[in-house]
PDB file of N, CA, C and O in Angstrom:
ATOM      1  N   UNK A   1       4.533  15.175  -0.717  1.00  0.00           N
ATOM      2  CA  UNK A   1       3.254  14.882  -0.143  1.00  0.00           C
ATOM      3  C   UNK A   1       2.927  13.400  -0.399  1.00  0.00           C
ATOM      4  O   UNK A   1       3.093  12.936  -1.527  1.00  0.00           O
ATOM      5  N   UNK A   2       2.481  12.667   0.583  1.00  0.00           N
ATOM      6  CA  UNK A   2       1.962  11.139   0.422  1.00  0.00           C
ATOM      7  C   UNK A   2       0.181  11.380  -0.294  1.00  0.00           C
ATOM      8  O   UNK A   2      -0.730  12.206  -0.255  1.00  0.00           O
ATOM      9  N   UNK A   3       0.488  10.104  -0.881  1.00  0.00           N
ATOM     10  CA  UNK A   3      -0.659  10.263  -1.871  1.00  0.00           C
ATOM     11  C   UNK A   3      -1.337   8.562  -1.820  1.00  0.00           C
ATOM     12  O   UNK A   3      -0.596   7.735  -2.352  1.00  0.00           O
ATOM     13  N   UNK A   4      -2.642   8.020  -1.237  1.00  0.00           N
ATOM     14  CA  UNK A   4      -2.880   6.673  -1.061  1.00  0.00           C
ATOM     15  C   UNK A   4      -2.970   6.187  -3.003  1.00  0.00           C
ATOM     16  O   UNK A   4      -3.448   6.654  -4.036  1.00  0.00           O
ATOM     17  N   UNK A   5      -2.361   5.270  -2.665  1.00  0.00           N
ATOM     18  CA  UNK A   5      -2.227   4.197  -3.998  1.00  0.00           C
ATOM     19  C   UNK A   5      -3.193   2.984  -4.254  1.00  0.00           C
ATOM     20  O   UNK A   5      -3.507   2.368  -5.272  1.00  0.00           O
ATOM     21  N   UNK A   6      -3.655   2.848  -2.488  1.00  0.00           N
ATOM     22  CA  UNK A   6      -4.042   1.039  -3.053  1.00  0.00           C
ATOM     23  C   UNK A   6      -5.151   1.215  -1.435  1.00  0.00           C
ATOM     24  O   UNK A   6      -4.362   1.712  -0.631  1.00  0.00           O
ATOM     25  N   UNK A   7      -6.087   1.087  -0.935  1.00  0.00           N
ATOM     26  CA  UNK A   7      -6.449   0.693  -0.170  1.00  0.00           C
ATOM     27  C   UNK A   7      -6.620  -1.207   0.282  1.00  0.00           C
ATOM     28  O   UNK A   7      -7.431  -1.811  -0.419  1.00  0.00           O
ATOM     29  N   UNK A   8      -6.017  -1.886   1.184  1.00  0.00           N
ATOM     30  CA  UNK A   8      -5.688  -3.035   1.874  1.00  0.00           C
ATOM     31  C   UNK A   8      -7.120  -3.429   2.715  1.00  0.00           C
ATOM     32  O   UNK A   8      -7.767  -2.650   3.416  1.00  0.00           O
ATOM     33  N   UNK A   9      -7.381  -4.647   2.486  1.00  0.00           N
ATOM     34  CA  UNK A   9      -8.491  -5.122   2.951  1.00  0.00           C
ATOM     35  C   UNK A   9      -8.355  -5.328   4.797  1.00  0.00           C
ATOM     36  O   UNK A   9      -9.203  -5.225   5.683  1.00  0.00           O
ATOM     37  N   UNK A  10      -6.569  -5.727   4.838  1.00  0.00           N
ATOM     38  CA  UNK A  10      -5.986  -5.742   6.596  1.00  0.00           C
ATOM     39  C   UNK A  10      -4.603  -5.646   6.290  1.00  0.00           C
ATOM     40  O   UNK A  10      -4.188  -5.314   5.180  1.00  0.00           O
ATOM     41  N   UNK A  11      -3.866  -5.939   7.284  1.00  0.00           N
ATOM     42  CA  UNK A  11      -3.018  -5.560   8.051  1.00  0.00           C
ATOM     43  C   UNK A  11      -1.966  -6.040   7.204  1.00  0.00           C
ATOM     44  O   UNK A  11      -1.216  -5.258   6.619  1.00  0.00           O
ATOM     45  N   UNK A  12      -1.880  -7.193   7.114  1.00  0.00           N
ATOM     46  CA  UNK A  12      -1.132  -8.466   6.261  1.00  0.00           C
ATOM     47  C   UNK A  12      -1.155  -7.849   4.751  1.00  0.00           C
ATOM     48  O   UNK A  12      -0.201  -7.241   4.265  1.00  0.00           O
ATOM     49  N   UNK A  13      -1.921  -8.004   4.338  1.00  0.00           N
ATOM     50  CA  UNK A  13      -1.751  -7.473   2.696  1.00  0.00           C
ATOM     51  C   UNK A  13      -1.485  -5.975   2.436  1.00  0.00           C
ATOM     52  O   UNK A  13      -1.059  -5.607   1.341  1.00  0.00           O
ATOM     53  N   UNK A  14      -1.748  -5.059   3.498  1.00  0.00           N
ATOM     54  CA  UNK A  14      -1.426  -3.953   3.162  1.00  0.00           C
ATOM     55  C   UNK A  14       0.945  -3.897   3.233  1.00  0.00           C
ATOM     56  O   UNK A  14       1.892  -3.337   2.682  1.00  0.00           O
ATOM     57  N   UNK A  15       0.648  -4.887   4.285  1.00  0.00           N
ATOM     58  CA  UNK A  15       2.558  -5.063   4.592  1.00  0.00           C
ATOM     59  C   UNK A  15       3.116  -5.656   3.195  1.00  0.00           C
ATOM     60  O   UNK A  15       4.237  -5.259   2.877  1.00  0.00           O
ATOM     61  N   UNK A  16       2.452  -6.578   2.307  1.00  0.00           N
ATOM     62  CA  UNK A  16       2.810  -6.918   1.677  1.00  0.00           C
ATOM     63  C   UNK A  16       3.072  -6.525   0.067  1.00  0.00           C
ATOM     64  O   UNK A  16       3.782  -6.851  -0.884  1.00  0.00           O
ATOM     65  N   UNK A  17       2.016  -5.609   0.426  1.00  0.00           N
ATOM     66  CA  UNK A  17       2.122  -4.558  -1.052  1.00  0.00           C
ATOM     67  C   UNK A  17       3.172  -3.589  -0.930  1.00  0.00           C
ATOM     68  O   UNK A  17       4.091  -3.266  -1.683  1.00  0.00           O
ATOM     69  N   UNK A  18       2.880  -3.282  -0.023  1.00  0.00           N
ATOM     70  CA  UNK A  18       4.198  -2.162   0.846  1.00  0.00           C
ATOM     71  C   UNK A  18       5.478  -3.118   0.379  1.00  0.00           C
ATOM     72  O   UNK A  18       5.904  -2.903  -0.756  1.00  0.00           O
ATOM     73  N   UNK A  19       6.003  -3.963   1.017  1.00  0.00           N
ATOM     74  CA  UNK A  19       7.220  -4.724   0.537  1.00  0.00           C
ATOM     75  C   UNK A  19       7.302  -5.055  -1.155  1.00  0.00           C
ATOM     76  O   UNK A  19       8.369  -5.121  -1.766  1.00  0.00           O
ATOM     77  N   UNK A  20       6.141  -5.220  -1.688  1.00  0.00           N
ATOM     78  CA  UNK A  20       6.418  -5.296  -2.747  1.00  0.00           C
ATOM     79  C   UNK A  20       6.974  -3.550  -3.625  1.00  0.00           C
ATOM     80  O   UNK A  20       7.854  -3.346  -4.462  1.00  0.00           O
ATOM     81  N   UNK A  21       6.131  -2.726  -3.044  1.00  0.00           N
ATOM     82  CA  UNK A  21       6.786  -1.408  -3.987  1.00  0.00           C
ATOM     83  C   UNK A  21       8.163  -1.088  -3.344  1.00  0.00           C
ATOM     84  O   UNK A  21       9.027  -0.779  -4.165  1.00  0.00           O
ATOM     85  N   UNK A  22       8.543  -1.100  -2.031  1.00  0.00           N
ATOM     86  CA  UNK A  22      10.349  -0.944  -1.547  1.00  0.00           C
ATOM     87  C   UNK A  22      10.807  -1.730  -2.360  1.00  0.00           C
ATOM     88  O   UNK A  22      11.564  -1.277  -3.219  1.00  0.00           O
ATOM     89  N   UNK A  23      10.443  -3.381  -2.343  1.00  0.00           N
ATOM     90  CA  UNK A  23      11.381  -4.001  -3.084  1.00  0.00           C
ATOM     91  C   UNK A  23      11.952  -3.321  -4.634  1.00  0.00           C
ATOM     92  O   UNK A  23      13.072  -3.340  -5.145  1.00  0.00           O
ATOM     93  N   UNK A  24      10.819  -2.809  -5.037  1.00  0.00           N
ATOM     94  CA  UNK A  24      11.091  -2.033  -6.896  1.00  0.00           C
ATOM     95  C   UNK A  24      11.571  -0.567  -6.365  1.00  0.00           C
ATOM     96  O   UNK A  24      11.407   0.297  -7.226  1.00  0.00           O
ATOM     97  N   UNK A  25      11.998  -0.200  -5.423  1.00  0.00           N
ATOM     98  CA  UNK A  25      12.640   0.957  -5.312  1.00  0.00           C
ATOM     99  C   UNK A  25      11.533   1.793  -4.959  1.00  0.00           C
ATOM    100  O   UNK A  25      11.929   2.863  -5.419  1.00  0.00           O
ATOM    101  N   UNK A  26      10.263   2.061  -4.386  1.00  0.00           N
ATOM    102  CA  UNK A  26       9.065   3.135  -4.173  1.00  0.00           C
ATOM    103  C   UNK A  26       9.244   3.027  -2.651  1.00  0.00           C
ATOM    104  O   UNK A  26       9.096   1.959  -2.057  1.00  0.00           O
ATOM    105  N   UNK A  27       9.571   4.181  -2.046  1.00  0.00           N
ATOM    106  CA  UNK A  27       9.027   4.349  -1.107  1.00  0.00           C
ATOM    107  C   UNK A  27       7.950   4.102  -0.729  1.00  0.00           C
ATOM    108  O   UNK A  27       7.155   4.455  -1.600  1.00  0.00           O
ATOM    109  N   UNK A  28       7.357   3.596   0.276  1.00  0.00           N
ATOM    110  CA  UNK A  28       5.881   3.450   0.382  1.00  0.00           C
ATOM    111  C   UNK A  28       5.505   3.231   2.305  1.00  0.00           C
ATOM    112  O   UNK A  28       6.412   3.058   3.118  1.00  0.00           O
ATOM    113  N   UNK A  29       4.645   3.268   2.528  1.00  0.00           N
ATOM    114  CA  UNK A  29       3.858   3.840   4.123  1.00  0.00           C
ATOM    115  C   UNK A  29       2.644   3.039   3.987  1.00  0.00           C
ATOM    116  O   UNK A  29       2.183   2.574   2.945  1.00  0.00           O
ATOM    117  N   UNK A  30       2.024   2.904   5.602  1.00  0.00           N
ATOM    118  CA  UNK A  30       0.565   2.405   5.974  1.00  0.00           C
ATOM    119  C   UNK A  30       0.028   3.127   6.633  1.00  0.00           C
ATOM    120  O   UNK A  30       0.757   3.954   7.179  1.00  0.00           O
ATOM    121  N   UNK A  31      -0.797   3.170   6.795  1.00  0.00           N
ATOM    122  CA  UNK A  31      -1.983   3.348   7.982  1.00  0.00           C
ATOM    123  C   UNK A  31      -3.118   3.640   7.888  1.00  0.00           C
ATOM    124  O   UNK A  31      -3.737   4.371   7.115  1.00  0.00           O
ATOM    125  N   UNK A  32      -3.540   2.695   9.185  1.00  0.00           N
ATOM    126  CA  UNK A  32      -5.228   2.408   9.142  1.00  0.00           C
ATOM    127  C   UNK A  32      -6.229   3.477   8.410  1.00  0.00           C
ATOM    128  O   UNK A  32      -5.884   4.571   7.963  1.00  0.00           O
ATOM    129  N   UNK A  33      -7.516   2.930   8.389  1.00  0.00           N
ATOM    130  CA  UNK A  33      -8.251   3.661   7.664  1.00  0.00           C
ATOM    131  C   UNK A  33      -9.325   3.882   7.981  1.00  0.00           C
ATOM    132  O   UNK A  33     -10.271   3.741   7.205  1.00  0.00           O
ATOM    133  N   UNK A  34      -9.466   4.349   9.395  1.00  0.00           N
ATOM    134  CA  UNK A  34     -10.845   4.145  10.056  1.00  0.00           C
ATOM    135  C   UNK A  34     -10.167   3.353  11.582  1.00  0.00           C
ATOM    136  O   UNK A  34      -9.042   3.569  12.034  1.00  0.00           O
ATOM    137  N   UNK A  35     -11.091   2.521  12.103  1.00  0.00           N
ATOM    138  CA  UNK A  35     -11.120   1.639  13.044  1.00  0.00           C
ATOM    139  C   UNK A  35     -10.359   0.481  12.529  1.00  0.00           C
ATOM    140  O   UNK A  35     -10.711  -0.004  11.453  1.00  0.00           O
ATOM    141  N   UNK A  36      -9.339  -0.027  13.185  1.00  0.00           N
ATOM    142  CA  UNK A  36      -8.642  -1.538  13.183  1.00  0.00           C
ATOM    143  C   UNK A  36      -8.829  -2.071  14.697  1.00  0.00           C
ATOM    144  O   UNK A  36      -9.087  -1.347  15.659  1.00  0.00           O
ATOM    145  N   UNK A  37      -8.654  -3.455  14.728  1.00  0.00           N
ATOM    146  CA  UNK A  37      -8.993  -4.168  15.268  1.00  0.00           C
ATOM    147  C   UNK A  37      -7.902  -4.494  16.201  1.00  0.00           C
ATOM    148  O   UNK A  37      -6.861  -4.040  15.727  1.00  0.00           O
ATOM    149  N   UNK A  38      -7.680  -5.116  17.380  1.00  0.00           N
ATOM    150  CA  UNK A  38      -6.354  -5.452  17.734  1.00  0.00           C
ATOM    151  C   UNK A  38      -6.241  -6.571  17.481  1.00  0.00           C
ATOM    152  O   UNK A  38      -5.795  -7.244  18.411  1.00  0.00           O
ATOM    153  N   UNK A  39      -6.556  -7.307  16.200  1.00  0.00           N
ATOM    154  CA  UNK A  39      -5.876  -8.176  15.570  1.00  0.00           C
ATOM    155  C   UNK A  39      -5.162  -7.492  14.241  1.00  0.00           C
ATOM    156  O   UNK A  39      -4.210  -7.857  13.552  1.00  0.00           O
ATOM    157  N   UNK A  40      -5.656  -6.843  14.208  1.00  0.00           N
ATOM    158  CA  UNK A  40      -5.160  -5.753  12.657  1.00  0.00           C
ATOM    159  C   UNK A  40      -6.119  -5.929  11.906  1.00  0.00           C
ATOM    160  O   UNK A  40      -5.658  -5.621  10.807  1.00  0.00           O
ATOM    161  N   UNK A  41      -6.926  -6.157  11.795  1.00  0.00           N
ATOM    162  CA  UNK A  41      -8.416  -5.888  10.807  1.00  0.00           C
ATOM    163  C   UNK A  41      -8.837  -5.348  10.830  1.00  0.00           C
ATOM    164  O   UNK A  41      -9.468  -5.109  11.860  1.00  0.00           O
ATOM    165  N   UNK A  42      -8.965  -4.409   9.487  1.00  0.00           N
ATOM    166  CA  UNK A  42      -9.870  -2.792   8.792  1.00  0.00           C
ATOM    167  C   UNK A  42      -8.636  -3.057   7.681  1.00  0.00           C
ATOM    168  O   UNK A  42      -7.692  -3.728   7.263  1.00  0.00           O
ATOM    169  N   UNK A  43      -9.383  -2.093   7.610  1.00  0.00           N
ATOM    170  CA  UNK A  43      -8.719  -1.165   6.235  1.00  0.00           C
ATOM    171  C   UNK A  43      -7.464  -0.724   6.467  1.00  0.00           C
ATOM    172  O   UNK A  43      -7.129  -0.262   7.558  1.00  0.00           O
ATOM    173  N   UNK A  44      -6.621  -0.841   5.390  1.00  0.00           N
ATOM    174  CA  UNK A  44      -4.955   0.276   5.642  1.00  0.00           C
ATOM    175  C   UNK A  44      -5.263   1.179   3.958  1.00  0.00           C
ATOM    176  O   UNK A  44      -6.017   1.045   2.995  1.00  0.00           O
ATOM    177  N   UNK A  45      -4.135   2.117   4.400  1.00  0.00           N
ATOM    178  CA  UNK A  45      -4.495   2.773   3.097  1.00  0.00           C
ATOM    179  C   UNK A  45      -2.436   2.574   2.883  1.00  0.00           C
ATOM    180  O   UNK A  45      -1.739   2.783   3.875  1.00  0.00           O
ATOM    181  N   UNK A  46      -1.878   2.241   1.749  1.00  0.00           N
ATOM    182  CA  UNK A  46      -1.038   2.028   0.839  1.00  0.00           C
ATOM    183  C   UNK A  46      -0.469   3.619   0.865  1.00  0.00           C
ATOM    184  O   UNK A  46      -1.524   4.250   0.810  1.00  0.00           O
ATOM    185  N   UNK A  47       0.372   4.382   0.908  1.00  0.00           N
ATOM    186  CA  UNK A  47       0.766   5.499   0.755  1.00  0.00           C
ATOM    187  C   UNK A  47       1.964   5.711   0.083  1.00  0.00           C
ATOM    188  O   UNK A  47       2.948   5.073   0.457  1.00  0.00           O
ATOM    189  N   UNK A  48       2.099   6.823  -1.235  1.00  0.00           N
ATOM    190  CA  UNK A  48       3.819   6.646  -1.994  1.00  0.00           C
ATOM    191  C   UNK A  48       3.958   8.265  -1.734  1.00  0.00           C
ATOM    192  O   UNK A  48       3.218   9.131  -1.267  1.00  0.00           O
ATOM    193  N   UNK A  49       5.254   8.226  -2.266  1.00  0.00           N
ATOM    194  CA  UNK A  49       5.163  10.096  -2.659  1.00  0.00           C
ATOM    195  C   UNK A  49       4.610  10.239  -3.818  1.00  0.00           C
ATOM    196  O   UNK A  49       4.669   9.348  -4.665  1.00  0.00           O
ATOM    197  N   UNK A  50       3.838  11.681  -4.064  1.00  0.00           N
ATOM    198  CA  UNK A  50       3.001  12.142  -5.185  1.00  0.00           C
ATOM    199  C   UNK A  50       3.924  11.696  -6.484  1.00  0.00           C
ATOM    200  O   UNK A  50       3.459  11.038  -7.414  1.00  0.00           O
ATOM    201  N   UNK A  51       5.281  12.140  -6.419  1.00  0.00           N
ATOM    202  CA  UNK A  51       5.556  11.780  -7.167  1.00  0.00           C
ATOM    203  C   UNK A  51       6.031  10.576  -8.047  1.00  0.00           C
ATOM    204  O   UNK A  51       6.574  10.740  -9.140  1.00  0.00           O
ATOM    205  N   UNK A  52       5.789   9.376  -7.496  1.00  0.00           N
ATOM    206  CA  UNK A  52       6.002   8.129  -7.449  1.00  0.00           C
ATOM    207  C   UNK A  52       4.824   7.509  -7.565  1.00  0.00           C
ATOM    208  O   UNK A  52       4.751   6.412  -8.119  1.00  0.00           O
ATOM    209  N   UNK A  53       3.524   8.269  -6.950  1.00  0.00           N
ATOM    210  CA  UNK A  53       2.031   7.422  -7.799  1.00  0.00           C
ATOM    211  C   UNK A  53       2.260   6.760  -9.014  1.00  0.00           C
ATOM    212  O   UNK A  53       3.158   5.918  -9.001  1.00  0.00           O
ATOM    213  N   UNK A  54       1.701   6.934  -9.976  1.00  0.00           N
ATOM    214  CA  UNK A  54       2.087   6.279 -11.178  1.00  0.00           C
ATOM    215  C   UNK A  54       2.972   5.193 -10.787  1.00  0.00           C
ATOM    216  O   UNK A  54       2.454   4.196 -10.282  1.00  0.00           O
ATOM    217  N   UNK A  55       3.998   5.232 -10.918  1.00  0.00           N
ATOM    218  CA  UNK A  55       4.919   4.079 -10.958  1.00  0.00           C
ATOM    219  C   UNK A  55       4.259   3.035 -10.150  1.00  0.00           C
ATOM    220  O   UNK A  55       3.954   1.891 -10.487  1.00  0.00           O
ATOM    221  N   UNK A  56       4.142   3.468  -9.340  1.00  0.00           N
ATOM    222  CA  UNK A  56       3.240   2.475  -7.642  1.00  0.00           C
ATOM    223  C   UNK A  56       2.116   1.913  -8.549  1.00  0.00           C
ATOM    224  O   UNK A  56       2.111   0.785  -9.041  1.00  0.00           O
ATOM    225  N   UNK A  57       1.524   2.507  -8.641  1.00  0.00           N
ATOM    226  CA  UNK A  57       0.107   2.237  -9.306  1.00  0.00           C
ATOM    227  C   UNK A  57       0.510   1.055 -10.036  1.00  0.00           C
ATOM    228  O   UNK A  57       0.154  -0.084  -9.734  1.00  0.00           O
ATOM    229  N   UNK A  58       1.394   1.410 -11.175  1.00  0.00           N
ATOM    230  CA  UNK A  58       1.623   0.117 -12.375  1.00  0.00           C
ATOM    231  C   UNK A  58       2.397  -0.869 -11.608  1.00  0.00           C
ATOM    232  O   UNK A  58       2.424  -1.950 -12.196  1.00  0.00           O
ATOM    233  N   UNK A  59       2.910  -0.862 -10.712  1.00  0.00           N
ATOM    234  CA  UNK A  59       3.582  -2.183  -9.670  1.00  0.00           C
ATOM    235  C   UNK A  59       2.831  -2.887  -9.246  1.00  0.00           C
ATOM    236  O   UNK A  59       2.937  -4.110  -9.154  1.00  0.00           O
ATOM    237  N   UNK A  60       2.038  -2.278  -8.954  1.00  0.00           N
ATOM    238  CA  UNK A  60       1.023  -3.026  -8.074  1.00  0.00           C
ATOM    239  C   UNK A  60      -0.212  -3.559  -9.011  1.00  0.00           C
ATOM    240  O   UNK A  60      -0.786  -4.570  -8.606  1.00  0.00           O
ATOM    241  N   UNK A  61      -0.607  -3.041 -10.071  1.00  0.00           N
ATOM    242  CA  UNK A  61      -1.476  -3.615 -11.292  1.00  0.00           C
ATOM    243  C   UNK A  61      -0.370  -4.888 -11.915  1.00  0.00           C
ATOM    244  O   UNK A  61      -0.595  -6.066 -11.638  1.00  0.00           O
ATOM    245  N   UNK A  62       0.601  -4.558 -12.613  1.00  0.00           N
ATOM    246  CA  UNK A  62       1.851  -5.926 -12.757  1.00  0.00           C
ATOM    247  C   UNK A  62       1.691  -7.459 -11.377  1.00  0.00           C
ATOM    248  O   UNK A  62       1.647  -8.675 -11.562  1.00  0.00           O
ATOM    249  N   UNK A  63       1.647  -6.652 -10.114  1.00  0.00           N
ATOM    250  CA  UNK A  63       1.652  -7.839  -9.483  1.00  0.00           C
ATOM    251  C   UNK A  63       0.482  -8.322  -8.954  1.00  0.00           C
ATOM    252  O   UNK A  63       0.371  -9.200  -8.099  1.00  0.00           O
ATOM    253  N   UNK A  64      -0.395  -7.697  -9.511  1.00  0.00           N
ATOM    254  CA  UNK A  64      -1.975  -8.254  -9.345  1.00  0.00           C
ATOM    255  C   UNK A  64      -1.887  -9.523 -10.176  1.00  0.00           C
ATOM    256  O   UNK A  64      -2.107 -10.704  -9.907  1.00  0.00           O
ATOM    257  N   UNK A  65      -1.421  -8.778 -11.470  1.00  0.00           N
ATOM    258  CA  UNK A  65      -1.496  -9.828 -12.601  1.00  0.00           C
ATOM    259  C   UNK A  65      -1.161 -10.865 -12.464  1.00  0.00           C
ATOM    260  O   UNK A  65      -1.983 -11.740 -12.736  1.00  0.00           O
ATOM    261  N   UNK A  66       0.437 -11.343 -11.892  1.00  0.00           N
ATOM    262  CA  UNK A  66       1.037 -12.136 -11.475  1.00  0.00           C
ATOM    263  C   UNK A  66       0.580 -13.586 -10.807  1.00  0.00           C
ATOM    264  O   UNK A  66       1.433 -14.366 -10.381  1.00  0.00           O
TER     265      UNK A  66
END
């Protein structure tokens, strides 16, 4: 089951968090969250498998930090 990890302010940063958890081995997914724009502006929601939350979670707190 997909489980949202991170909600994305747009389009661009939601791709980029996404590339960042494949790159560490997490599967990970998008999609909108509401209304987007046809520029890609709204919300995306970040998606892993349930069982891979956690891990996602601390990837993405690590590269906040960063």
């Amino acid at each position: 089951m997909w489980t949202v990890v991170y909600i994305a302010s747009n389009r661009a940063q939601a791709e980029m968090y996404k590339n960042v958890l494949c790159t560490e081995g997490v599967l990970a997914n998008i999609r909108p969250a509401g209304l987007v724009s046809a520029m890609g502006d709204g919300l995306y929601e970040i998606l892993v498998l349930e069982s891979e939350a956690n891990e996602a979670h601390s990837i993405l707190c690590q590269h906040a930090i960063r």
